[in-house]
C-alpha positions as CSV (number, residue, x, y, z in Angstrom):
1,X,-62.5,-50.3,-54.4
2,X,-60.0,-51.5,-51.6
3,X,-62.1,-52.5,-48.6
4,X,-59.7,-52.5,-45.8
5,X,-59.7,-54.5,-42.4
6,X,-60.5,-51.2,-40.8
7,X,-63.1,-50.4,-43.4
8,X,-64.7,-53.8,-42.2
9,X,-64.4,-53.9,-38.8
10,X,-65.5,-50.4,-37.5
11,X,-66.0,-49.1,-34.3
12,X,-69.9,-47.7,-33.9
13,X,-72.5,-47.8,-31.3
14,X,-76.0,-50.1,-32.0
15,X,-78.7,-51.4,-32.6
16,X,-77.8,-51.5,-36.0
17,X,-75.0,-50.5,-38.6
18,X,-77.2,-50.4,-41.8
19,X,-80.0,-48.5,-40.2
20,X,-78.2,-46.6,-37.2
21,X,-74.6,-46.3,-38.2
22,X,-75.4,-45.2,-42.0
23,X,-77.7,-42.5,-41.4
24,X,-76.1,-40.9,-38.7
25,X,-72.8,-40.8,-41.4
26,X,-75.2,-40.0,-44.3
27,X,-76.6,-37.1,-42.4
28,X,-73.1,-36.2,-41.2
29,X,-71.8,-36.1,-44.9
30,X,-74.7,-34.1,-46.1
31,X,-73.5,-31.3,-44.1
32,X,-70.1,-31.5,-44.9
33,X,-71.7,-30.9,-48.6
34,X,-73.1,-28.2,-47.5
35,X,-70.3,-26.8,-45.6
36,X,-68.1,-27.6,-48.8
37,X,-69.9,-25.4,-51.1
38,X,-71.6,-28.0,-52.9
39,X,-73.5,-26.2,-55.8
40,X,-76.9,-25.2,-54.7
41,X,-80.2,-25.9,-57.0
42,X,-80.4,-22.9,-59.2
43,X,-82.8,-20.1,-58.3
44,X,-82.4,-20.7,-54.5
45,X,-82.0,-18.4,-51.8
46,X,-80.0,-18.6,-48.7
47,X,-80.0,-22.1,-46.6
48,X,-82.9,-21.9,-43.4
49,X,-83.8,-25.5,-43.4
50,X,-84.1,-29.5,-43.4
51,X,-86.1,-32.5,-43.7
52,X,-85.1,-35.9,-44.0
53,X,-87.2,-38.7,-45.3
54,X,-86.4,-42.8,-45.2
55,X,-87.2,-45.6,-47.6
56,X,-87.9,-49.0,-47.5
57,X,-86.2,-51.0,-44.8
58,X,-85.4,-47.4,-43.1
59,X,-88.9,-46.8,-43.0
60,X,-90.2,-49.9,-42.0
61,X,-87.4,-50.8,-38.9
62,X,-86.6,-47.4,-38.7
63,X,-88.3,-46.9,-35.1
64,X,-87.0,-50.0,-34.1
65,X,-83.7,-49.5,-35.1
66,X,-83.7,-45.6,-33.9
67,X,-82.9,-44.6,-37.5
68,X,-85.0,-40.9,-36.7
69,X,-82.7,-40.8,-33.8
70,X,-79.3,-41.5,-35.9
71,X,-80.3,-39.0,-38.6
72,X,-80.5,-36.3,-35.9
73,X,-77.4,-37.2,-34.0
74,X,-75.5,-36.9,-37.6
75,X,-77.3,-33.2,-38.4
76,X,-75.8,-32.3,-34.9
77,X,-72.5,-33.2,-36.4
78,X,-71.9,-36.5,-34.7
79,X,-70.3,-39.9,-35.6
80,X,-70.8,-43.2,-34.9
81,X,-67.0,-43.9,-33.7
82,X,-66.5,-40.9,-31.2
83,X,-70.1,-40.4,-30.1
84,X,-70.4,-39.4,-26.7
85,X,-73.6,-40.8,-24.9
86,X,-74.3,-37.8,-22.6
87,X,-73.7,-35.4,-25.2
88,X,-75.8,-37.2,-27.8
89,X,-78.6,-36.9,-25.4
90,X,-78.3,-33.2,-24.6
91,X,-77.8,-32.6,-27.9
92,X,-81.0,-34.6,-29.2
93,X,-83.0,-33.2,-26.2
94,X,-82.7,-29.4,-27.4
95,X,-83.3,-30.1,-31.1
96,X,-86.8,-31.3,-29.8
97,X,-87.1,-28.5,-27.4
98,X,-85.8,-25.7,-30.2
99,X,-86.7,-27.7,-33.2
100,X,-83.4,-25.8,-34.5
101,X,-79.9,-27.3,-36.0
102,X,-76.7,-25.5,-34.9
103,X,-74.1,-27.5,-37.1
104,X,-70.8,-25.9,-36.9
105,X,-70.1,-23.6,-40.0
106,X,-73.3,-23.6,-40.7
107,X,-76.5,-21.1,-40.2
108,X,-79.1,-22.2,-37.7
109,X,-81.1,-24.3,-39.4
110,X,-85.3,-25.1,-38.7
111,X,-85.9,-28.8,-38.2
112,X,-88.9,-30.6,-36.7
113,X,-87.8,-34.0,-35.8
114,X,-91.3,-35.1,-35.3
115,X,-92.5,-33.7,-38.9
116,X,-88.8,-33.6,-40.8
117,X,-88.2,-36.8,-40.6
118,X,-90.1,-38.7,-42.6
119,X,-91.0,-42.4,-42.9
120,X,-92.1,-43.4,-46.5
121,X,-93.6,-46.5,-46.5
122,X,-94.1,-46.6,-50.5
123,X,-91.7,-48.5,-52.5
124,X,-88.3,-48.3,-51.8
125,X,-85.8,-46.2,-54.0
126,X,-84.5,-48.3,-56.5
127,X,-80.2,-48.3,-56.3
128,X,-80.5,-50.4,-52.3
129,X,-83.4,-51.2,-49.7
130,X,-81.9,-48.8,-47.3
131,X,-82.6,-45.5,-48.5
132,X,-82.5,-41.9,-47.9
133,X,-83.1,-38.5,-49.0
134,X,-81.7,-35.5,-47.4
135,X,-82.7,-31.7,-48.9
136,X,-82.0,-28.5,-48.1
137,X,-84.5,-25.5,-48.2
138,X,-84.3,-21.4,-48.9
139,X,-86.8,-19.3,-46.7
140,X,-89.5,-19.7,-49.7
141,X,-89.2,-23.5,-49.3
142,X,-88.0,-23.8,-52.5
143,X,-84.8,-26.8,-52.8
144,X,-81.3,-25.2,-52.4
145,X,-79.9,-29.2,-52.2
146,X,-81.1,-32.6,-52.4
147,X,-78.6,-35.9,-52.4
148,X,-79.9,-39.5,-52.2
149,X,-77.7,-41.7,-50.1
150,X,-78.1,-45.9,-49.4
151,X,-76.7,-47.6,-46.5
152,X,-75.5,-50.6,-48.1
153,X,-74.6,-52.9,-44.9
154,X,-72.1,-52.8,-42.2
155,X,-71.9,-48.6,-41.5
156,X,-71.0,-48.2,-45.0
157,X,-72.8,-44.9,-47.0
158,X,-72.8,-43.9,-50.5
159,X,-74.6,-41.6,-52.7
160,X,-76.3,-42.4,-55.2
161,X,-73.8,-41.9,-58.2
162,X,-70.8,-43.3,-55.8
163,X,-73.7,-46.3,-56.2
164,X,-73.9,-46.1,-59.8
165,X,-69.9,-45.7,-59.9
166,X,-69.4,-49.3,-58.2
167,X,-71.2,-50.9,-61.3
168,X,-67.4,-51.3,-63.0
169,X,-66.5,-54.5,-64.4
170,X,-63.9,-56.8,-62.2
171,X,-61.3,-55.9,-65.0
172,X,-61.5,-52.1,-64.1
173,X,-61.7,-52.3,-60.8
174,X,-58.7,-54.9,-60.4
175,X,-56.8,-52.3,-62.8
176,X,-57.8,-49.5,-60.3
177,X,-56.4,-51.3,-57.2
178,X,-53.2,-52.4,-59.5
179,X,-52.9,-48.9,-60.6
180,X,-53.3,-47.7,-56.5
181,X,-50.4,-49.7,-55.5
182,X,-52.2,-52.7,-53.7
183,X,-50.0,-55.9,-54.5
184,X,-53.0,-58.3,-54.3
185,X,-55.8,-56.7,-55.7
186,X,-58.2,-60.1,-55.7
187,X,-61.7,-59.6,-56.1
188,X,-63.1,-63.0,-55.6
189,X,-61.9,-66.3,-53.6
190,X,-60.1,-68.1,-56.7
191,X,-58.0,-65.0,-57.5
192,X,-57.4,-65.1,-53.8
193,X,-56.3,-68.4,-53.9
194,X,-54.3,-68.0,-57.0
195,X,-52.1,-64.8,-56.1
196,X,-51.4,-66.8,-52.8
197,X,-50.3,-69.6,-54.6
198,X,-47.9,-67.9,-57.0
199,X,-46.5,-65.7,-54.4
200,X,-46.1,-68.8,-51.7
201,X,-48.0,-66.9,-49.1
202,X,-51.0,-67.0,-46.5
203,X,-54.4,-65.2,-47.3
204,X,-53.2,-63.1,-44.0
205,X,-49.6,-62.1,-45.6
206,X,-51.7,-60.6,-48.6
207,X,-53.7,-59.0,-46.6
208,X,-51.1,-57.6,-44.4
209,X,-49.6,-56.1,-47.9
210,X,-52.3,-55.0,-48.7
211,X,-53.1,-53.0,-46.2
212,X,-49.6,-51.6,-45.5
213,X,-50.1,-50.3,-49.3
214,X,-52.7,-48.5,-48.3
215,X,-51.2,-46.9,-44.7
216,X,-48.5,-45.8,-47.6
217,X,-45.6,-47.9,-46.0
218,X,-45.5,-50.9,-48.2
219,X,-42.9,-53.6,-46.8
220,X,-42.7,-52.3,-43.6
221,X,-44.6,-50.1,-40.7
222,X,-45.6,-53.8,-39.4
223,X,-45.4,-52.4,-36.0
224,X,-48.0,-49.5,-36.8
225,X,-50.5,-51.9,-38.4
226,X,-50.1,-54.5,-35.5
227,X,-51.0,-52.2,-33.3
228,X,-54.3,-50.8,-35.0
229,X,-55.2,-54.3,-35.4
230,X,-54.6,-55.3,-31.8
231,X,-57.0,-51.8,-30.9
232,X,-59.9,-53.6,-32.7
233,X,-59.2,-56.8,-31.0
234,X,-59.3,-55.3,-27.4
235,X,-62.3,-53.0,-28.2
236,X,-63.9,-56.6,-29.9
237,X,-62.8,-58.4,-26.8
238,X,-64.0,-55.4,-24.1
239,X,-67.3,-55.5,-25.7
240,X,-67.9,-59.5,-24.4
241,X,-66.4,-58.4,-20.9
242,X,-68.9,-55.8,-20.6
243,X,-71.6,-57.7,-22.2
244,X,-71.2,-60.1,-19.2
245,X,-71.4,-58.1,-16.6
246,X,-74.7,-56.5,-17.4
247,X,-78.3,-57.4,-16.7
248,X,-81.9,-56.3,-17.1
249,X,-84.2,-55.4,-19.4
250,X,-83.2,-54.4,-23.1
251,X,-84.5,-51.3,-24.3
252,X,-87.4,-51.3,-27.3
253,X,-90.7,-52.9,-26.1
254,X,-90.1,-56.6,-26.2
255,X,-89.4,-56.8,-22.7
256,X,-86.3,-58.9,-23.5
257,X,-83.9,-60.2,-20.7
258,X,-80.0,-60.0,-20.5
259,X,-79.0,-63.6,-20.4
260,X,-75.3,-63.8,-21.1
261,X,-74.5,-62.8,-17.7
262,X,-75.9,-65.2,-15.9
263,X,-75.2,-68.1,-18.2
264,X,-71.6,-67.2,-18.2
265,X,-71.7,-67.1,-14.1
266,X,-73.3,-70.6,-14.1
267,X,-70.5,-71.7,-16.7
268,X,-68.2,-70.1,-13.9
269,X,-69.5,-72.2,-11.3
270,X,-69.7,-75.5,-13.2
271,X,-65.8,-74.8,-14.3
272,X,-63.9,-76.6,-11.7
273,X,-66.4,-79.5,-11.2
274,X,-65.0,-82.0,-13.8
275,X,-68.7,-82.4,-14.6
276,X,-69.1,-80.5,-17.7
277,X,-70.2,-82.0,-20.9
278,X,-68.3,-81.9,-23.9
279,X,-71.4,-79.8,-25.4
280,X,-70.6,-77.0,-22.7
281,X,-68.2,-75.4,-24.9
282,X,-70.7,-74.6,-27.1
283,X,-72.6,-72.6,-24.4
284,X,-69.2,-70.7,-23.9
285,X,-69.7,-69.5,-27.8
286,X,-73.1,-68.7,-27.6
287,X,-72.9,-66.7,-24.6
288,X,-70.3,-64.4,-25.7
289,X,-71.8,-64.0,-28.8
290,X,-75.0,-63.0,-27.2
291,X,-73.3,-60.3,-24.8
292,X,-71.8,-58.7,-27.7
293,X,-75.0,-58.3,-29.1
294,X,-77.1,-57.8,-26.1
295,X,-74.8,-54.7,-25.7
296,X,-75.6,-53.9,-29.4
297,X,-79.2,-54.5,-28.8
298,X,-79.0,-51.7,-25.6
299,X,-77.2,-49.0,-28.6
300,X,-74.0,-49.4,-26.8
301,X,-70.2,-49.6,-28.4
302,X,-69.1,-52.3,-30.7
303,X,-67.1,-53.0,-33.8
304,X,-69.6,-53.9,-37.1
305,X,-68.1,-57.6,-38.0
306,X,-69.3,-57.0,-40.9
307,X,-72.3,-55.5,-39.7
308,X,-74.0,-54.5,-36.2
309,X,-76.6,-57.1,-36.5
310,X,-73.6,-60.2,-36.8
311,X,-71.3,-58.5,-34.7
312,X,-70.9,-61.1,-31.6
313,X,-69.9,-64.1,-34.2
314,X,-66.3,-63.0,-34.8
315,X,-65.8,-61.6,-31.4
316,X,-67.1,-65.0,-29.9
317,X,-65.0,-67.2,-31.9
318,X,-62.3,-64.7,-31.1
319,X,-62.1,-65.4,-27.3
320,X,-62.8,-69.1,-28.1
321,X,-59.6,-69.0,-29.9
322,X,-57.5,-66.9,-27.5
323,X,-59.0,-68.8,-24.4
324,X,-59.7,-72.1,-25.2
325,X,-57.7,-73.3,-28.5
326,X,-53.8,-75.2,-27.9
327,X,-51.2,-72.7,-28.8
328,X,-53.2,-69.5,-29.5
329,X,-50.9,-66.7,-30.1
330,X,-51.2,-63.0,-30.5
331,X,-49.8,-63.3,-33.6
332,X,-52.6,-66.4,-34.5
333,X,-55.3,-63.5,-33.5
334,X,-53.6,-60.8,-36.1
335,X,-53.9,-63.7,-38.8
336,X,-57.5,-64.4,-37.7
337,X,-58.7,-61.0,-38.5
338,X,-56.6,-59.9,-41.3
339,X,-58.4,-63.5,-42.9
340,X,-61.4,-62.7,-41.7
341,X,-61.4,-59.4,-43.6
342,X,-60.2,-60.6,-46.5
343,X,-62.9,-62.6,-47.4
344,X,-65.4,-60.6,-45.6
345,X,-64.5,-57.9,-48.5
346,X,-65.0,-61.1,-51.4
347,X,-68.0,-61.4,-49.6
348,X,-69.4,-57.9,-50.3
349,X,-68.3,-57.4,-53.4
350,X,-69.8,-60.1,-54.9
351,X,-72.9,-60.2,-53.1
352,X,-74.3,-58.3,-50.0
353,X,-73.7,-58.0,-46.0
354,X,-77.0,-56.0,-46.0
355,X,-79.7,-57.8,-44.1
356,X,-82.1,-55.8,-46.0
357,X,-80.7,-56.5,-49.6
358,X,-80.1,-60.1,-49.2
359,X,-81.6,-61.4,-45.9
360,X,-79.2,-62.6,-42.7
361,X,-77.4,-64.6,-45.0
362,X,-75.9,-61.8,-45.3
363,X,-75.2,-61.1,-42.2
364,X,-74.9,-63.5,-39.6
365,X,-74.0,-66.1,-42.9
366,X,-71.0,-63.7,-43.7
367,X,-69.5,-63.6,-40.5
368,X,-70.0,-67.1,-40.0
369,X,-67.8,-67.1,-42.7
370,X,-65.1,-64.8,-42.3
371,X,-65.1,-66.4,-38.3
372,X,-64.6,-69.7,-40.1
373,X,-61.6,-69.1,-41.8
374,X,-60.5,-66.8,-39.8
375,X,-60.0,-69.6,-36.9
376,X,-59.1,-71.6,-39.5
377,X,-55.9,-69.7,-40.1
378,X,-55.4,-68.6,-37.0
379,X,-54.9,-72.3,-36.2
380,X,-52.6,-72.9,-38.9
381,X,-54.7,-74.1,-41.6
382,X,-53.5,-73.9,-45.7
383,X,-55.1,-71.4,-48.1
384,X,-57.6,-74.1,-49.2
385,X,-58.5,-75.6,-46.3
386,X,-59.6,-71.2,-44.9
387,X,-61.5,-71.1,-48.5
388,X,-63.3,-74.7,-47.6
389,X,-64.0,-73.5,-44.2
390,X,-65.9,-70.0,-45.1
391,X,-67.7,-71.8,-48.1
392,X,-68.6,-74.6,-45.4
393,X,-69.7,-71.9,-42.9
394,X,-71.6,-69.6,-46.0
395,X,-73.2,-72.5,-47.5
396,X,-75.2,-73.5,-44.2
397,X,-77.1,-70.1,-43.5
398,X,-77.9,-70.0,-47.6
399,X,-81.5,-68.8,-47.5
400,X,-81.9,-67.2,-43.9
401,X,-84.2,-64.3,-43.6
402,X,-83.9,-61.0,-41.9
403,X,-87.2,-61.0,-39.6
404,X,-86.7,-59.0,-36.2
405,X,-89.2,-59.1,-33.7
406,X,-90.8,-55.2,-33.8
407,X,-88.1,-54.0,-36.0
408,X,-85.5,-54.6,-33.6
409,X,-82.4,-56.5,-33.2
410,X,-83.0,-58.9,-30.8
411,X,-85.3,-61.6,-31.5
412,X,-84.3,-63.7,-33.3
413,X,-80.9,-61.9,-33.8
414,X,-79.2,-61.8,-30.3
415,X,-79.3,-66.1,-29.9
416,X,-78.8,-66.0,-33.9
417,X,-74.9,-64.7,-33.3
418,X,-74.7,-67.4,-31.0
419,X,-75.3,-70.2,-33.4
420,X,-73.6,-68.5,-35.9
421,X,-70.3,-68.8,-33.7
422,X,-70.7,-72.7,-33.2
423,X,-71.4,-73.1,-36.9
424,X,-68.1,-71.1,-37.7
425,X,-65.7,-73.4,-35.3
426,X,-67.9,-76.5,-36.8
427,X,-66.5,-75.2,-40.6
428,X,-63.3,-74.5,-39.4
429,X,-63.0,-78.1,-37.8
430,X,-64.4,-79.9,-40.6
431,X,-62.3,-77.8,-43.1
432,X,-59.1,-78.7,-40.8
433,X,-60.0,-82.6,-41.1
434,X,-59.7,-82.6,-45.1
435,X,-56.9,-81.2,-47.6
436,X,-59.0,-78.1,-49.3
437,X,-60.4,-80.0,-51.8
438,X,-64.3,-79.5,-52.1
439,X,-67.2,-80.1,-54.0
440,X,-68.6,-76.0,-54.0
441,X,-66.4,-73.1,-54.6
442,X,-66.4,-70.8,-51.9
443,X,-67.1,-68.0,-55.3
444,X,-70.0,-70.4,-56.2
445,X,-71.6,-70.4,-52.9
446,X,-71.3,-66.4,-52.8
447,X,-73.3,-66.3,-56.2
448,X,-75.7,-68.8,-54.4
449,X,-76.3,-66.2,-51.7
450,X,-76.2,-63.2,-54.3
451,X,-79.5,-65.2,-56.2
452,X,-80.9,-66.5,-53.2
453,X,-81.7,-62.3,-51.9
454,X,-82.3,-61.4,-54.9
455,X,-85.1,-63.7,-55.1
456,X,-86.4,-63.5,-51.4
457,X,-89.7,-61.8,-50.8
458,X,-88.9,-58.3,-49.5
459,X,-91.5,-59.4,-46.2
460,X,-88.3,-61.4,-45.2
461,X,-85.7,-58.5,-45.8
462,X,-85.4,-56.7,-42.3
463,X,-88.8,-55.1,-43.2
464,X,-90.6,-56.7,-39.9
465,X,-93.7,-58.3,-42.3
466,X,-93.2,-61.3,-42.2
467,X,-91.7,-64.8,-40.5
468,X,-90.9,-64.8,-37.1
469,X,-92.0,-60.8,-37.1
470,X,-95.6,-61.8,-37.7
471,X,-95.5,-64.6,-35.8
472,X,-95.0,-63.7,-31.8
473,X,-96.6,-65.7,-28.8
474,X,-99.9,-63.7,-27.4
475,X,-99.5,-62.7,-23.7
């Protein structure tokens, strides 16, 4: 499965892509399923209603994450990329009033949201942590159609046989991308490395062919991909600017405080004093980190990189680069991302970028490392020395639980994107200062984090029960 740059980095509104994102998509294609004849259960009558019901981690940080909300939104017919605040709201405020769908080319349809949208707190379904069931009812209540869909990490949905269709061998699925036209169809960081080697290119020229395969315009159209790519830059960018100029309170419970904008205006102030510390430059990648995903934290627009949770990592080391680095270059930006997604697709194909399948390893641990070698191309380091720098930047957040405060994503994850930045620049530095040559293959430490979630208690897999979730201060 090609897992383009675009497929990656995706434009969505928060708090979270895995529990927000997904099932506002999931519900959205469930209607298109309908609306596409899909074959009804046999016996049933015509198509009156809905209910929705959410598993595991989307039952137990569904509130928190305003999954019940999302599902909604998506059985109103909207989507993540083009949703319209004001609308949403109008839209979600007569569904309660009405308790009736209206889906275009579709009947009206009866739907509760305080009883049809249920949270099971049993176990969870067995192909992902993140699971959901949509069905579809005749007048008698009997089932007219039922389809099981995961949210599997960073926005992306798939039923469950698309799930069961993934299990291929690396054989098949290289053959499949081969046989699609894709010149580099790597599927782990040595293959990477090798196909770059033979052809005598960077990670980011593969890429780049790559993904001008799949726009259809193989060795050329550079202008037409340069141009989507700079889009996602300036929405990634955008995002900090507005980040910093908010304040307040953040929505959810918690009570917590915008801090990015005032640590970036005392940064401001401090700038032409000569009396900044070295250190300081870390605050400036902490803090835009943080407004990125203080503005995730208040539902507004950003770009999943990978996921909503880890989104202000990239973006932060981003601006670091463009603002702060000798000799950045719009073209040393383009290399960044198209870097940055190619190993964030290594990444989730051999493990996880789901904070509730394998903890914010995951997550934050993932963009760390696609942030990591991303700079480190961007700032013209070899092949090796981008594969050193994302194993480097992986191999530190190995074993880092998912454990949000009330079920939402801010404590600890707002400050956790933060840290995540400096730890990416750190790699990329470290991975600069040697020739590529390491002890622990970039593959190896992947695995590591594949085992590792696999093995973590599920009370530390964004379900809210246990670690610093259990643990708040009493006021």
């Amino acid at each position: 499965m090609f897992l383009s740059l675009f497929d990656i980095f995706k434009v969505g509104i928060g708090p979270s892509s895995s529990h927000t994102m997904g099932p506002m998509s999931a519900a959205a294609r469930f209607l298109d399923a309908l609306r596409g004849g899909a074959e009804r259960i046999p016996g049933a009558g015509d198509l009156t209603s809905i209910k929705a019901s959410l598993h595991g981690s989307l039952a137990f940080t569904g509130k928190g994450h305003a999954t019940d909300r999302a599902v909604i939104l998506g059985l109103c017919g909207f989507d993540p990329a083009t949703l319209d605040p004001d609308m949403a709201e109008s839209a979600l405020a007569r569904v309660y009033a009405e308790k009736t769908l209206t889906p275009k080319g579709l009947p009206a349809l009866a739907f509760d949201p305080d009883s049809d949208v249920i949270f099971d707190y049993g176990p969870p379904l067995p192909g992902h942590a993140n699971g959901m069931i949509l069905r579809a009812f005749d007048p008698r209540g009997a089932p007219y159609l039922t389809q099981t869909y995961y949210s599997v990490g960073g926005g992306f949905v798939v039923t469950e046989a698309e799930l069961s269709a993934t299990a291929k061998g690396q054989d098949a699925l290289r053959a499949e991308k081969a046989a699609l036209g894709y010149p580099y169809p790597f599927g782990s960081a040595a293959e990477m490395l090798d196909m770059a080697r033979a052809a005598g290119i960077s990670i980011a020229q593969m890429k780049r062919a790559n993904e001008l395969a799949h726009m259809h315009h193989p060795g050329g159209a550079d202008g037409d991909l340069n141009a989507r790519i700079d889009a996602i830059l300036g929405i990634m960018d955008a995002v900090i600017t507005r980040g910093l100029a908010q304040d307040g309170i953040l929505p959810g419970g918690l009570n917590v405080r915008r801090r990015a904008g005032a640590i970036y205006a005392q940064l401001m102030a401090e700038a032409g004093l000569n009396r900044a510390h070295p250190h300081t430059v870390n605050d400036y990648l902490s803090v835009y980190a943080m407004a990125v995903n203080e503005e995730n934290a208040a539902g507004a627009r950003v770009v999943t990189a990978p996921t909503n949770g880890a989104a202000g990592v990239i973006p932060s080391v981003l601006r670091y680069y463009r603002t702060q680095c000798i000799g950045a270059t719009a073209t040393g930006a383009r290399d960044f991302l198209l870097t940055a997604a190619a190993l964030g697709g290594v990444i989730k194909h051999n493990a996880s970028i789901s904070g509730a399948e394998v903890g914010c390893q995951g997550e934050v641990g993932s963009a760390a490392a696609m942030a990591a070698g991303g700079l480190c191309a961007a700032l013209g380091g070899s092949n090796e020395q981008i594969e050193n720098a994302a194993e480097i930047a992986l191999e530190h957040h190995l074993g880092m639980t998912c454990d949000p405060a009330a079920g939402l994503v801010q404590v600890p994850c707002i400050e956790r994107n933060g840290l995540g930045a400096i730890k990416a620049v750190s790699a990329a530095s470290l991975a600069l200062r040697g020739d590529g040559q390491h002890f622990m293959p970039l593959d190896n430490c992947i695995e590591a984090m594949r085992q590792t979630g696999h093995d973590m208690s599920a009370k530390y897999k964004e379900t809210s029960q246990g670690g610093l979730a259990v643990n708040l201060p009493e006021c």
